[in-house]
C-alpha atoms as one frame of an Amber mdcrd trajectory, in Angstrom:
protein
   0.000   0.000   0.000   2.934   2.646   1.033   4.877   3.560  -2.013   8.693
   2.781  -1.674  11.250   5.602  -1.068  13.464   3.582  -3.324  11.254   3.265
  -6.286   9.967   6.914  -6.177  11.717   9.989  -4.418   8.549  11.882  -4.924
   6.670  13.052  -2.025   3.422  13.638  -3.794   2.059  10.087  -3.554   2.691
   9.907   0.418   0.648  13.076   0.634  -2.029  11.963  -1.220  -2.431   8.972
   1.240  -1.760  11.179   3.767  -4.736  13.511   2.856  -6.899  10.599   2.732
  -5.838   8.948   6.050  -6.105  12.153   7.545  -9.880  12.636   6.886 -10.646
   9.289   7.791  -9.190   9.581  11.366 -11.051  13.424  11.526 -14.056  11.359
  10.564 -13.484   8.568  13.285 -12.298  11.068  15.973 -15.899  12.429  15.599
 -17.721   9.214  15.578 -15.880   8.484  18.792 -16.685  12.265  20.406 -20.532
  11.405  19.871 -20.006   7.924  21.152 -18.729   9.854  24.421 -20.801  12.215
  24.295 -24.270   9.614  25.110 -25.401   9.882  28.583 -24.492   5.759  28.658
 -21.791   5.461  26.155 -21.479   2.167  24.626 -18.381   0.415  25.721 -18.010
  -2.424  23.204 -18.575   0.067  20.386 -16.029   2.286  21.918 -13.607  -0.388
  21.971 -13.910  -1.000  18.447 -13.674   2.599  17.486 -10.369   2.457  19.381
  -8.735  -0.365  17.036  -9.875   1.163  14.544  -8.338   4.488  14.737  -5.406
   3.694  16.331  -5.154   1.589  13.124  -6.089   4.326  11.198  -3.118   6.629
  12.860  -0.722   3.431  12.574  -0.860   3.880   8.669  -0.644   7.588   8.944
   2.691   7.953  11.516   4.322   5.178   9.061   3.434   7.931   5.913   4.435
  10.679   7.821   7.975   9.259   8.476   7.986   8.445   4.541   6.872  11.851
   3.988   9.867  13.303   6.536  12.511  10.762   5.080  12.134  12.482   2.029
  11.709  16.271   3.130  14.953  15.494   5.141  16.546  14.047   2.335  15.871
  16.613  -0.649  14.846  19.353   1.182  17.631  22.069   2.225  14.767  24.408
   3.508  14.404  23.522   7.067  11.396  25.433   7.599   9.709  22.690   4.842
  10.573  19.889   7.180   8.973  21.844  10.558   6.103  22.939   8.643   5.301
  19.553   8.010   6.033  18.234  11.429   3.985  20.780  13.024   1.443  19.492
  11.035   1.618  16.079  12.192   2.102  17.112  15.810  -1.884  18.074  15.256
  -3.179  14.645  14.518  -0.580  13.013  17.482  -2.219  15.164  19.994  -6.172
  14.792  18.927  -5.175  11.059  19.163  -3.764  11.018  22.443  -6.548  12.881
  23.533  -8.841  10.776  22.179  -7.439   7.975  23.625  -7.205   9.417  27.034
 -11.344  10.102  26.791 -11.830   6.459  25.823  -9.390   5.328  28.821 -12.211
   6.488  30.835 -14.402   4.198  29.985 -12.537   1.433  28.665
């Protein structure tokens, strides 16, 4: 599924699966707030949500370090490179939030 640094150098095909894993955890992450959000939240369902996601952001911290590989690698701009971690550093802390939430009831 990941492309290979080795085969192609160019960033653009991580990003695009970045993107889309991206919008699939938002998606999830708000799934799992309404789940929370019930007066009697539903444990088994939030269990599932949890493997799930933390699937989900599995995929997208192994993309992100193919996505940082290359920056690092062909980028001489080190403002490119903390941009883009920055970025990431979003999506690390709205999942350990999330999972903190869920901790609660799990």
């Amino acid at each position: 599924m990941f492309v290979s640094l080795k085969e192609n150098m160019d960033v653009t095909p991580l990003k695009t699966q970045r993107k889309s894993l991206r919008t699939s955890i938002t998606l999830s992450a708000k799934v799992i707030e309404e789940e929370l959000m019930k007066e009697v939240p539903h444990v088994d369902e939030l269990s599932i949500l949890k493997r799930q996601i933390s699937d989900k952001f599995s995929r997208l911290e192994k993309c992100q370090r193919g996505i940082s590989n290359i920056i690092l690698k062909e980028e001489t701009d080190e403002l490119a490179y903390e941009e883009d971690f920055m970025k990431a550093e979003i999506y690390r802390d709205r999942f350990s939030e999330l999972c903190a939430k869920k901790k609660d009831y799990l």
